[in-house]
GULO-456533 format. One record per atom (N, C-alpha, C): x, y, z; residue in one letter. Coordinates in pm, whole numbers, padded with zeros to 5 digits, always signed. Layout:
XYZA
...
This chain:
+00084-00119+00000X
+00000+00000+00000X
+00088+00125+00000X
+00049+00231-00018X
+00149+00361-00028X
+00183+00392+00103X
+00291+00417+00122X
+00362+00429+00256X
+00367+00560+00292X
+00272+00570+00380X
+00213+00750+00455X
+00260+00797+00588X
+00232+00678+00663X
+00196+00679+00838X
+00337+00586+00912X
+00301+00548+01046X
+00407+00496+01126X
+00438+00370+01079X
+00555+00328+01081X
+00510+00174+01024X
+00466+00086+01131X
+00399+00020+01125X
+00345-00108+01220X
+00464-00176+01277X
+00572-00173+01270X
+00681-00255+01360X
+00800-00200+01272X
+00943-00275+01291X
+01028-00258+01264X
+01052-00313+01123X
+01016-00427+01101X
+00967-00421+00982X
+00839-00472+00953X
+00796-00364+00900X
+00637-00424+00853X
+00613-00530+00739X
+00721-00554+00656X
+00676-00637+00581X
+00682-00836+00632X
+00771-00799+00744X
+00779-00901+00825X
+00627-00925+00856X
+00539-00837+00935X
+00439-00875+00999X
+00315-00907+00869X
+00336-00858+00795X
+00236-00874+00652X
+00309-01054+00590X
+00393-01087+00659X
+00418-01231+00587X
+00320-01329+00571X
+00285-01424+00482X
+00217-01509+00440X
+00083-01456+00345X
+00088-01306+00352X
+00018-01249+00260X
+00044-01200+00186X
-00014-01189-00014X
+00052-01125-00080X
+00010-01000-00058X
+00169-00886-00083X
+00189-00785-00052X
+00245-00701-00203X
+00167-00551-00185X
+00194-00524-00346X
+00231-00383-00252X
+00364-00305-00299X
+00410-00228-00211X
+00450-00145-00309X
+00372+00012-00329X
+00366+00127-00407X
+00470+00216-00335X
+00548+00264-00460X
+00639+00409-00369X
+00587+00472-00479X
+00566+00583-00404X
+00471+00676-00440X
+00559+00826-00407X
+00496+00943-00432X
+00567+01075-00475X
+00478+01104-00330X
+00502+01238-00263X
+00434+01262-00130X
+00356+01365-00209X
+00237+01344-00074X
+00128+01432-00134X
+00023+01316-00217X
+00045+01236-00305X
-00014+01161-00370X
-00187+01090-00297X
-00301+01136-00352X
-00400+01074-00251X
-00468+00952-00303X
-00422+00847-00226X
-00465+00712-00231X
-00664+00686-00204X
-00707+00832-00179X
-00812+00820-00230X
-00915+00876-00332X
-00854+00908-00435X
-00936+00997-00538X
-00999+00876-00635X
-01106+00863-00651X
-01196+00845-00766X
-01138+00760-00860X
-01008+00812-00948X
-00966+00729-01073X
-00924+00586-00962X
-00863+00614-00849X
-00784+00515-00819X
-00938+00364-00804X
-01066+00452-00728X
-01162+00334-00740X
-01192+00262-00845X
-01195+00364-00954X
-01218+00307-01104X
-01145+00240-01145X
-01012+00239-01137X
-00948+00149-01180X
-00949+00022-01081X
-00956-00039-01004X
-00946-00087-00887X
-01060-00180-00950X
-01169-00083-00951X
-01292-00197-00990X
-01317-00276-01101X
-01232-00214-01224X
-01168-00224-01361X
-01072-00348-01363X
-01003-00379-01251X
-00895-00452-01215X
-00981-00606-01186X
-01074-00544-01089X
-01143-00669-01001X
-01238-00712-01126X
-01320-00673-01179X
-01402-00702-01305X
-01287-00840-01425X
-01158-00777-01407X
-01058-00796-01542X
-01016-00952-01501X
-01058-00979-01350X
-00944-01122-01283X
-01044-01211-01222X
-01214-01137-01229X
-01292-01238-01174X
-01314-01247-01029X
-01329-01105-00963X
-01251-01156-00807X
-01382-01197-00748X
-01357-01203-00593X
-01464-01235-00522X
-01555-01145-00565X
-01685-01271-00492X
-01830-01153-00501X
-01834-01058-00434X
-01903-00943-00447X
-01865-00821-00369X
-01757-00736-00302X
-01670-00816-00401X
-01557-00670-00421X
-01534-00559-00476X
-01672-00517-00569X
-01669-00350-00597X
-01628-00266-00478X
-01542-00199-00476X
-01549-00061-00409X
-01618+00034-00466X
-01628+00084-00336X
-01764+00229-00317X
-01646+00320-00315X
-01599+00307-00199X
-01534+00426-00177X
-01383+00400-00091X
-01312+00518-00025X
-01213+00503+00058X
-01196+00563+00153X
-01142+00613+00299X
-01190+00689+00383X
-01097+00642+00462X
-01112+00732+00602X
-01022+00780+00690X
-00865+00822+00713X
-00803+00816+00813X
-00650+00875+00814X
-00625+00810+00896X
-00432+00806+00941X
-00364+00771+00985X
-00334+00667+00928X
-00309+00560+01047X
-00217+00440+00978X
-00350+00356+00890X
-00447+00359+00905X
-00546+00226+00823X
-00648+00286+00728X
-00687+00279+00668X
-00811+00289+00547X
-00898+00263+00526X
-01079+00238+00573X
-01133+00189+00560X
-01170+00215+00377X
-01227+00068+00377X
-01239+00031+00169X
-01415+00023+00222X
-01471+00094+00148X
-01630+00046+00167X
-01695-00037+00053X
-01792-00119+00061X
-01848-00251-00040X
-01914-00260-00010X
-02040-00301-00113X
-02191-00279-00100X
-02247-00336+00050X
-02161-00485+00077X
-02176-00553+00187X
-02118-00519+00316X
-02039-00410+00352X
-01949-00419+00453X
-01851-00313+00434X
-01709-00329+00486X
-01610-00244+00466X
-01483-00348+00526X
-01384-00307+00483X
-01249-00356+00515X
-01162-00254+00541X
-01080-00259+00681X
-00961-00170+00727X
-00807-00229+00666X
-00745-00156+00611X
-00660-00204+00578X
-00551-00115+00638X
-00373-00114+00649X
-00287-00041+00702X
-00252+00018+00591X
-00217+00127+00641X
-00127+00240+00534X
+00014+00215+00613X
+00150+00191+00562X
+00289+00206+00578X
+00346+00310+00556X
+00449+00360+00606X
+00542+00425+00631X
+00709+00424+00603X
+00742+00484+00523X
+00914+00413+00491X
+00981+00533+00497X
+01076+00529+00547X
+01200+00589+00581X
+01279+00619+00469X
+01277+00542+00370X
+01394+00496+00310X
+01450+00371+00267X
+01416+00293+00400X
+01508+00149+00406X
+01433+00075+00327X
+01284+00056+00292X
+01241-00034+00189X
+01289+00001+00042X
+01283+00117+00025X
+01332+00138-00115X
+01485+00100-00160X
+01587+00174-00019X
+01679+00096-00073X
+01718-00066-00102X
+01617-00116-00009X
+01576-00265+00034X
+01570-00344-00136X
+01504-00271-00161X
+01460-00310-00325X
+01475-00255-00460X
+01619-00161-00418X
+01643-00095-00533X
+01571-00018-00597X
+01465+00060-00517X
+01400+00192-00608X
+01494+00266-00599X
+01497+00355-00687X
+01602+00473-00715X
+01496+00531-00775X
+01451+00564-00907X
+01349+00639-00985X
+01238+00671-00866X
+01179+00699-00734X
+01105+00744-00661X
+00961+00701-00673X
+00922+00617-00768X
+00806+00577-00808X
+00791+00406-00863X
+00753+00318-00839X
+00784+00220-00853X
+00638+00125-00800X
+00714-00047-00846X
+00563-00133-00729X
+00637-00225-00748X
+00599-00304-00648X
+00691-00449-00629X
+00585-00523-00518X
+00562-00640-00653X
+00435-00751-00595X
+00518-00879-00526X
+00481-00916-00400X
+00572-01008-00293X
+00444-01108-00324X
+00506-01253-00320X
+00373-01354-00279X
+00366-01359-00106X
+00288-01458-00116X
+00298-01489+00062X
+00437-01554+00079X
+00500-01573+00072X
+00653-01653+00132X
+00772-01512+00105X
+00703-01396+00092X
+00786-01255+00069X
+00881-01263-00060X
+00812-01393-00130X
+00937-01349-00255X
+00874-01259-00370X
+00979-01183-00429X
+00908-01084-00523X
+00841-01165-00688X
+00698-01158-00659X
+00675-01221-00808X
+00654-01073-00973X
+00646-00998-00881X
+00602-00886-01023X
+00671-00765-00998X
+00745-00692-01074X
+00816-00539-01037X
+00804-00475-01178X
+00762-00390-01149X
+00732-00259-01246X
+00818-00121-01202X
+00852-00050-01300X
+00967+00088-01236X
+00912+00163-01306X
+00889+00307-01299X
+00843+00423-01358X
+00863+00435-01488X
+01010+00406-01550X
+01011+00434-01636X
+00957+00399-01752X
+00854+00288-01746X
+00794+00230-01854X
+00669+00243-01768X
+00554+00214-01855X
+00390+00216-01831X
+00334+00039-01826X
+00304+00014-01696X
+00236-00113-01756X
+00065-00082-01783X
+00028-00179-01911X
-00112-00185-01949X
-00173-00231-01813X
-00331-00173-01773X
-00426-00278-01731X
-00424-00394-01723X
-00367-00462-01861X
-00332-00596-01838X
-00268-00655-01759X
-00114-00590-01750X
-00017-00641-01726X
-00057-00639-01596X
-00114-00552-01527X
-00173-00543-01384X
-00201-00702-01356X
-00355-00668-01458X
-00451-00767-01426X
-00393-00913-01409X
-00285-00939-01482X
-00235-01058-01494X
-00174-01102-01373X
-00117-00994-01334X
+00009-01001-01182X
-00074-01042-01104X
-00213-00961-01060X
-00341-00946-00967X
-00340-01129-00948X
-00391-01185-01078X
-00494-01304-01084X
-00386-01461-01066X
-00227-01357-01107X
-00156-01505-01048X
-00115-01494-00902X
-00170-01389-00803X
-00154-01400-00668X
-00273-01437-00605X
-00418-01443-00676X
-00550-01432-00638X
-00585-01576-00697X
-00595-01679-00631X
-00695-01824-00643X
-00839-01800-00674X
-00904-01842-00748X
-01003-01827-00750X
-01158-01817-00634X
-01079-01866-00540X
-01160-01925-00414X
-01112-01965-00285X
-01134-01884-00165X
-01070-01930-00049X
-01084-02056-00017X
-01196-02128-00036X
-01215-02275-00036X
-01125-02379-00065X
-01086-02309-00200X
-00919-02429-00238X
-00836-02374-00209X
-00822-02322-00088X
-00690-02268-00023X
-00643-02127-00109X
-00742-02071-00141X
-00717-01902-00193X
-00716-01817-00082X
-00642-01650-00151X
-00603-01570-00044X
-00756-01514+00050X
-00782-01439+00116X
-00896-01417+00185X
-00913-01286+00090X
-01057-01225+00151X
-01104-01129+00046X
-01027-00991+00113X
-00987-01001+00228X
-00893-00902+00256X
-00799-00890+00197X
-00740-00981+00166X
-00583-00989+00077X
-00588-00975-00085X
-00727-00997-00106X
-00714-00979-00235X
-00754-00821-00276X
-00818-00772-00173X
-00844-00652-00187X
-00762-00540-00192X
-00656-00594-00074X
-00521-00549-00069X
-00485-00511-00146X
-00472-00623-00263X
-00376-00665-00303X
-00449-00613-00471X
-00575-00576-00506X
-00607-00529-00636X
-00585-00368-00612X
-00627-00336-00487X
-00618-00177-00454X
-00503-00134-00472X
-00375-00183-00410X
-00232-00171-00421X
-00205-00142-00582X
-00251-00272-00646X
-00155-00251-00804X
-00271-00175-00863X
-00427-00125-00844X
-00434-00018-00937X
-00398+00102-00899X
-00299+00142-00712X
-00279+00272-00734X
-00148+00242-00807X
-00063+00197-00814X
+00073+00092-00915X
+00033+00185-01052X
-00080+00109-01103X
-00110+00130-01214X
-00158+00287-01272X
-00190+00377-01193X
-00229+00522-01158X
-00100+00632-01127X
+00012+00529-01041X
+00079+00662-00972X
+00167+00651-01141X
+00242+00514-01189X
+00326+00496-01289X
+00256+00550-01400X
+00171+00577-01427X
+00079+00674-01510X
+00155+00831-01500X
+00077+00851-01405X
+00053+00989-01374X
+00253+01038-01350X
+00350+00906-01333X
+00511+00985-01312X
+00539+00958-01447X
+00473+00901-01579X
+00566+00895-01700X
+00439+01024-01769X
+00365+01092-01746X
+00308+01223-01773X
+00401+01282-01725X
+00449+01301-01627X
+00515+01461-01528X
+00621+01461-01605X
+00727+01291-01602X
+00825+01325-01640X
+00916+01325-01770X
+00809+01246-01851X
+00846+01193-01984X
+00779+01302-02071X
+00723+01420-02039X
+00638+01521-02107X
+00703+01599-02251X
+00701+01596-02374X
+00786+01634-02454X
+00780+01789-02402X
+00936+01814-02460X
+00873+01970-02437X
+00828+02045-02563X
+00749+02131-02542X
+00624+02207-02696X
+00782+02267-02782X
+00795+02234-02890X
+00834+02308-02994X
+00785+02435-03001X
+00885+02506-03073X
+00838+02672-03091X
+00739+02640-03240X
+00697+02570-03300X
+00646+02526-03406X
+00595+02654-03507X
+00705+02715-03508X
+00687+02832-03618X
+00802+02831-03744X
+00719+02880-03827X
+00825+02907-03999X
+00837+02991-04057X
+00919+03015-04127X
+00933+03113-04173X
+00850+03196-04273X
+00792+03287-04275X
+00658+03349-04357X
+00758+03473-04447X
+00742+03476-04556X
+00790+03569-04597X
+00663+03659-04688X
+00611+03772-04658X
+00498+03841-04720X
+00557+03955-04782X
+00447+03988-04874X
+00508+04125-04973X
+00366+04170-04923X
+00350+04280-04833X
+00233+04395-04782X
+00269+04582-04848X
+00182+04580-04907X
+00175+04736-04969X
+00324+04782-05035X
+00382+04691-05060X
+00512+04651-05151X
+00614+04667-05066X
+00621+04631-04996X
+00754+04595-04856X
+00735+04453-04841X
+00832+04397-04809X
+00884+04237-04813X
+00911+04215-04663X
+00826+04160-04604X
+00811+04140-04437X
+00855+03967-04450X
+00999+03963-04333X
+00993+03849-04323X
+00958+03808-04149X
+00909+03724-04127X
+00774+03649-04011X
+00822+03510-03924X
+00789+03529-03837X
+00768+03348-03754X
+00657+03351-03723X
+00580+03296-03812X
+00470+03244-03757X
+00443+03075-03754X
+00326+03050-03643X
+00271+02930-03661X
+00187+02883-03775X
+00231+02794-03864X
+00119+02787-03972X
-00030+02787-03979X
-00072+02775-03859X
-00221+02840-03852X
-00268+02970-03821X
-00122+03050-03839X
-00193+03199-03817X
-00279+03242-03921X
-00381+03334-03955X
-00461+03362-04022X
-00337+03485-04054X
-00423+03577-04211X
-00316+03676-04260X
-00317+03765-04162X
-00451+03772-04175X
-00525+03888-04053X
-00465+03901-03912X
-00423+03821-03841X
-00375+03795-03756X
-00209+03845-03751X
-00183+03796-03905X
-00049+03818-03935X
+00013+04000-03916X
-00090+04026-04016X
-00088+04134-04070X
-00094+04282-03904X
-00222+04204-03799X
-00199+04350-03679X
-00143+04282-03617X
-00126+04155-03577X
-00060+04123-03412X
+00119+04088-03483X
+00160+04049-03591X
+00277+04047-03662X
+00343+04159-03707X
+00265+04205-03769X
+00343+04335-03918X
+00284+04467-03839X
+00210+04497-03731X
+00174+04613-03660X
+00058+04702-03798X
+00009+04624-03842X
-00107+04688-03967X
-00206+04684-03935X
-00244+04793-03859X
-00415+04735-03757X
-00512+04785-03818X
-00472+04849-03956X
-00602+04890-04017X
-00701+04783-04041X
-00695+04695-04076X
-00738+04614-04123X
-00827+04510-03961X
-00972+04506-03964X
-00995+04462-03837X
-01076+04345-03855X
-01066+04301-03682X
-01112+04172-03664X
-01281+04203-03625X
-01353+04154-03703X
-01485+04185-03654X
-01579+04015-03601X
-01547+03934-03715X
-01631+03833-03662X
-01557+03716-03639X
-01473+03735-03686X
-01330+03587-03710X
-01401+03506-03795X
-01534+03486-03886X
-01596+03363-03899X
-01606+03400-04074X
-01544+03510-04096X
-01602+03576-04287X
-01685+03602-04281X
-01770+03657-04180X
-01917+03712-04206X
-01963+03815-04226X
-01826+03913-04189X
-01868+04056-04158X
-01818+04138-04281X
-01693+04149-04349X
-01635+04186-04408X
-01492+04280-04358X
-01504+04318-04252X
-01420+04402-04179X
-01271+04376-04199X
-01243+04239-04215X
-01081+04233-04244X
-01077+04234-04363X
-01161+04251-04464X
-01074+04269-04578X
-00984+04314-04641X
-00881+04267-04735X
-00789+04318-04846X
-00773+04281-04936X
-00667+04316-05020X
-00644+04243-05146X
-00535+04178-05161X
-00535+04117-05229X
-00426+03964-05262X
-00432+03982-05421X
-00354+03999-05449X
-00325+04023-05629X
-00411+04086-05671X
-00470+04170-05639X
-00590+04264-05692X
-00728+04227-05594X
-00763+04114-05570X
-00870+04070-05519X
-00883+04066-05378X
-01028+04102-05335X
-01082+04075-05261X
-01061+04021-05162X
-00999+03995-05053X
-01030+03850-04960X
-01040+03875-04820X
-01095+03791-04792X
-01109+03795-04618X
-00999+03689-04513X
-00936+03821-04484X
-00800+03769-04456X
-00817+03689-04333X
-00905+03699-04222X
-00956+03607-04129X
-00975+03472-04150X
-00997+03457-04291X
-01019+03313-04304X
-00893+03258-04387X
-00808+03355-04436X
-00694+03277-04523X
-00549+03277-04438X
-00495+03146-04447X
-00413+03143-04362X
-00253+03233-04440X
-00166+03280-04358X
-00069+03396-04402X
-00012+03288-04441X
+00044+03184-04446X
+00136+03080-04578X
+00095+03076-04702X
-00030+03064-04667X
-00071+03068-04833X
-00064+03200-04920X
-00038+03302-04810X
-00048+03463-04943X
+00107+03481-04970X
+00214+03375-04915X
+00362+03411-04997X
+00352+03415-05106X
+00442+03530-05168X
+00485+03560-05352X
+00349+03607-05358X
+00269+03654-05304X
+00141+03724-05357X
+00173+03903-05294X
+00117+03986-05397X
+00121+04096-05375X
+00012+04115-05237X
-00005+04161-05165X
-00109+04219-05093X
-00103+04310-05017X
-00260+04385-05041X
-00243+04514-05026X
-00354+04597-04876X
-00334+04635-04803X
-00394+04640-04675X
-00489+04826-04730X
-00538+04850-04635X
-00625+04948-04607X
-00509+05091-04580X
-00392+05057-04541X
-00271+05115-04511X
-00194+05182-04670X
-00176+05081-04728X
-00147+05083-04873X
-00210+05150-04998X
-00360+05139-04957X
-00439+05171-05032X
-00424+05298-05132X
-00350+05398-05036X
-00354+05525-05093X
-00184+05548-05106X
-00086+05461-05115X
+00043+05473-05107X
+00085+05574-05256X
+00107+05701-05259X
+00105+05773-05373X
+00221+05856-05304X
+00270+05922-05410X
+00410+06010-05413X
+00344+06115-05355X
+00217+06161-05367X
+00222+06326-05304X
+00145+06299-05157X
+00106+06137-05171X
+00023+06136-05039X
-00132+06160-05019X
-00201+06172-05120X
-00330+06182-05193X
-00396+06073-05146X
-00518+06080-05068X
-00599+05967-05057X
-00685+05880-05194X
-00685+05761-05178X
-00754+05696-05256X
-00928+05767-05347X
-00928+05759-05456X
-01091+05805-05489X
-01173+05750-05397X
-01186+05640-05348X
-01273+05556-05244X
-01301+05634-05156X
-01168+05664-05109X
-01166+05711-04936X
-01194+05814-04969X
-01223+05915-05044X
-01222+06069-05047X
-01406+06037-05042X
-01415+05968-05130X
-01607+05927-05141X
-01608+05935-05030X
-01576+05796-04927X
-01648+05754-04827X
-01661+05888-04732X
-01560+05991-04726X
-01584+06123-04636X
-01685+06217-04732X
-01650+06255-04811X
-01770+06310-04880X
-01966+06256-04871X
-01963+06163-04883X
-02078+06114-04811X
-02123+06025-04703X
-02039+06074-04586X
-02061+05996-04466X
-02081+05885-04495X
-01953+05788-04555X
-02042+05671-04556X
-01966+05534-04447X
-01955+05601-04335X
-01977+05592-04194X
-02047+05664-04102X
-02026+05551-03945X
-02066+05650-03836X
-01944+05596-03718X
-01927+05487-03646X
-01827+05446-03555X
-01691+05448-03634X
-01718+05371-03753X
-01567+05356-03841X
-01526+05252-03836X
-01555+05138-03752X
-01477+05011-03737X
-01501+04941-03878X
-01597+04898-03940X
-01598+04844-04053X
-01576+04918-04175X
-01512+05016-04139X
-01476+05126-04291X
-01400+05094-04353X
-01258+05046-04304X
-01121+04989-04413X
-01136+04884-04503X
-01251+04768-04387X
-01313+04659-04474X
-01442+04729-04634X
-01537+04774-04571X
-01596+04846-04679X
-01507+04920-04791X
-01436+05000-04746X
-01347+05061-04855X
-01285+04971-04956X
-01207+04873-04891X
-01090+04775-04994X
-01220+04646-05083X
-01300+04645-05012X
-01423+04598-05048X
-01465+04653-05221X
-01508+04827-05134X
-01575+04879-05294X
-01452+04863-05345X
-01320+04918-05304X
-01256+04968-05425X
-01171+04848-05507X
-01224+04727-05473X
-01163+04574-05514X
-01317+04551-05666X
-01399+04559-05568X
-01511+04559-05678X
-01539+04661-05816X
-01480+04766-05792X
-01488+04835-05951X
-01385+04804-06041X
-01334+04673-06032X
-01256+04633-06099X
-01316+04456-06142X
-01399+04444-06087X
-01503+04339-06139X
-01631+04350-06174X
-01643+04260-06236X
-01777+04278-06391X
-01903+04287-06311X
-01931+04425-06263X
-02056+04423-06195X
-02165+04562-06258X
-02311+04517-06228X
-02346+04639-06333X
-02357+04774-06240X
-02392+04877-06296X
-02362+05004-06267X
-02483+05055-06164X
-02608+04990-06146X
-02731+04989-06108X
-02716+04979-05919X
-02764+05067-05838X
-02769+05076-05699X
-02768+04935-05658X
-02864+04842-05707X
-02908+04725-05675X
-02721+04637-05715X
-02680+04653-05778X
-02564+04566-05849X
-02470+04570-05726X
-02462+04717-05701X
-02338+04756-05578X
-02395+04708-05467X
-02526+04722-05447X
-02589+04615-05294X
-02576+04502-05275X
-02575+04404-05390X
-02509+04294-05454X
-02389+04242-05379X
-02287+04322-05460X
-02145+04314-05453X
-02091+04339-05329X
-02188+04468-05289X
-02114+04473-05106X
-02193+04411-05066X
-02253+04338-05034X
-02315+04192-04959X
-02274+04134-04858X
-02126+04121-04879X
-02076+04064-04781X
-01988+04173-04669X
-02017+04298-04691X
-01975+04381-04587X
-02080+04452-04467X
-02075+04382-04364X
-02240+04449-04281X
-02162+04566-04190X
-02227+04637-04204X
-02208+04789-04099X
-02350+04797-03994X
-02307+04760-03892X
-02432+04802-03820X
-02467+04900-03784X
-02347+05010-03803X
-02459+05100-03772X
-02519+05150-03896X
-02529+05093-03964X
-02678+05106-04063X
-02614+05250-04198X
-02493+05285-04183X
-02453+05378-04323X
-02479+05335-04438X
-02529+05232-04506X
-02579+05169-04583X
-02581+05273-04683X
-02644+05388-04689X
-02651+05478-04801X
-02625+05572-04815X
-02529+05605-04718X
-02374+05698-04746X
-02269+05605-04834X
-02270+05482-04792X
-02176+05391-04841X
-02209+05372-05027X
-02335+05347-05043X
-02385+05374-05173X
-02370+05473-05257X
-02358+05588-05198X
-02350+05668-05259X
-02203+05748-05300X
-02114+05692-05176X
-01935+05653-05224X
-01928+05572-05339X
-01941+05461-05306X
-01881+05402-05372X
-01923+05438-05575X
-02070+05459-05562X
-02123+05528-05709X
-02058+05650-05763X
-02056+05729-05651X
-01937+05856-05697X
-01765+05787-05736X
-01773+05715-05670X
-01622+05675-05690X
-01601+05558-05841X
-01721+05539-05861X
-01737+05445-05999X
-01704+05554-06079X
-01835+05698-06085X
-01832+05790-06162X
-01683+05828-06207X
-01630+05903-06121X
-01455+05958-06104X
-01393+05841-06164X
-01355+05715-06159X
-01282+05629-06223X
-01314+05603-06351X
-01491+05648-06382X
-01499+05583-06517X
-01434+05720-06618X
-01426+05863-06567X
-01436+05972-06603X
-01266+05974-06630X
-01206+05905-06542X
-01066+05969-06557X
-00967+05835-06613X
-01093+05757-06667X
-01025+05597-06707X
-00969+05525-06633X
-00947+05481-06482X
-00907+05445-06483X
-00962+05360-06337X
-00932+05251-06250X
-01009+05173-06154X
-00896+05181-06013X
C-alpha cells in the first residue's frame, strides 16, 4: 500500500508475511483516495474475476489504516510508512515504482516508472496471486483486496510519473513566412495556422485592417491579394507568400500622399458612423470596380453583400462608392 503513516513494527513487511503484498512508492502528497484510483481498482477486479462483492464504493479515513467500503461491509486495511530502508531494500532509485511479494515474501512482479504497464499487465500479476476461491486454499477477500487496490494505485501513480516526467517539451512550431504587404517584403515566424489577418496587426503592426467576426461574415478584415478581394480572417498567411497584398494602409500609397478616390467618397458622403468596418468596406468597394458588376444601386448592394455595418450607413456607403465608380470611369481608370 502507499507508505504514509508509522510503520506497524520494525519491519512491517515481516508482519504482513504469508500475505501477498503489493508495495507502491509513491511521490508525497499523492491521494490514495481519489476516484480514478476506485475506477481502476474496480476495472482490475471485473478484469481477474474476483470475489463476489468486491466493488469498491469508496475510501476513507486517516492515519495508519483505510477503511475500503463494499456494497456488503467495509475492510480496514494499514497504510505504511518508509523511511527509506524499503526502497533501498529493493532498489527503487526512480522514486516511483511497485513491487508484488507472494505470501513466502518473494518478489513475483516489479514494475519501475520508467515504462507504463497496461491494465493488463496489472490484471495478470493481480490473478496469479489471487486463487479463484478461499475454499481451495485461496487468499482471503482481505488480501485480495489489498492486493487489487495496491496494483491499481501501481497502475495510476506509474501513469501519472511517466506524464510529469516523460512530457515532450512544446516546440516553438513556427516558420518562416515571408509576405510582400503594400510593396515591402516582411519576413515572419509564424505558426502555420496563423490567419493573414492575424499576421498582418498582431505580426506586421497593420491594424487597419480589423477583426470583426473571425468567422467571414462581416467583411471588416478585408484586403487584397493580387488585386482581389479577400477575407483575410479566413486565409491562412502561408498561403499569401509571392502574392502581392495590399492592406487598407497601402491603399492610398502615392508620391504626393493623396488619398484613394474611395476614401475621399467615403468622407464626402458619410459613408460611416463608428468607423470600425470602414477599411473593410473601402478595400471591399474599391476591389469591386474592378469586377464585372453592373452600374445599377441594386448591383453595388449585390457586390457589397458581404460587408455588414451596423450601424446602418448603408446609403452613405452607396452613394461613395457610385461617386467613386463615376470619377474612375471619367478619368479611365479603376
Amino acid at each position: 500500500m502507499p507508505l504514509l503513516s508509522p510503520p506497524l513494527g520494525r519491519d512491517p513487511l515481516a508482519e504482513l508475511r504469508g500475505h501477498p503484498v503489493v508495495i507502491v512508492f509513491c511521490p508525497p502528497g499523492w491521494d490514495p483516495a481519489r476516484t480514478t484510483l476506485v475506477d481502476t481498482y474496480n476495472r482490475l477486479v471485473a478484469e481477474v474475476a474476483g470475489p463476489a462483492g468486491a466493488r469498491l464504493l469508496g475510501i476513507a479515513g486517516e492515519g495508519p489504516w483505510r477503511e475500503l467500503s463494499f456494497g456488503d461491509g467495509a475492510v480496514a486495511l494499514p497504510v505504511l510508512a518508509d523511511d527509506g530502508a524499503l526502497a533501498h531494500r529493493f532498489g527503487v532509485t526512480s522514486g516511483t515504482a511497485v513491487v508484488v511479494l507472494d505470501s513466502a515474501g518473494d518478489v513475483r512482479w516489479r514494475h519501475d516508472a520508467d515504462t507504463l504497464p497496461s491494465p493488463g499487465d496489472v490484471a495478470r500479476a493481480l490473478a496469479a496471486l489471487s486463487p479463484p476461491s478461499v475454499e481451495r486454499g485461496g487468499v482471503s477477500r482481505r488480501d485480495f483486496v489489498a492486493t487489487a487496490l495496491a496494483a491499481s494505485a501501481a497502475l495510476l501513480l506509474l501513469r501519472d510519473a511517466r506524464a510529469a516526467e516523460a512530457a515532450p517539451v512544446r516546440a516553438p512550431g513556427t516558420m518562416p513566412v515571408a509576405l510582400r504587404v503594400n510593396g515591402r517584403a516582411l519576413s515572419l515566424e509564424l505558426e502555420p495556422r496563423v490567419t493573414l489577418l492575424d499576421a498582418l496587426r498582431e505580426h506586421a503592426g497593420l491594424t487597419g485592417s480589423k477583426k470583426g467576426c473571425d468567422h467571414g461574415q462581416c467583411g471588416a478584415c478585408t484586403v487584397h491579394v493580387d488585386g482581389r478581394r479577400v477575407l483575410s480572417c479566413l486565409t491562412l498567411a502561408v498561403m499569401a507568400q509571392g502574392k502581392a497584398i495590399t492592406t487598407i494602409e497601402g491603399l492610398a500609397a502615392t508620391a504626393d500622399g493623396d488619398l484613394h478616390p474611395m476614401q475621399r467618397a467615403f468622407i464626402a458622403h458619410d459613408g460611416f458612423q463608428c468607423g470600425y468596418c470602414t477599411p473593410g468596406q473601402i478595400m471591399s468597394a474599391a476591389a469591386m470596380l474592378r469586377e464585372p458588376w453592373g452600374p445599377a444601386d441594386d448591383d453595388v448592394r449585390e457586390a457589397m453583400s458581404g460587408n455588414l455595418c451596423r450601424c446602418g450607413a448603408y446609403p452613405g456607403i452607396l452613394a461613395a462608392v457610385q461617386e467613386a465608380r463615376r470619377s474612375s470611369a471619367a478619368a479611365g481608370q479603376h
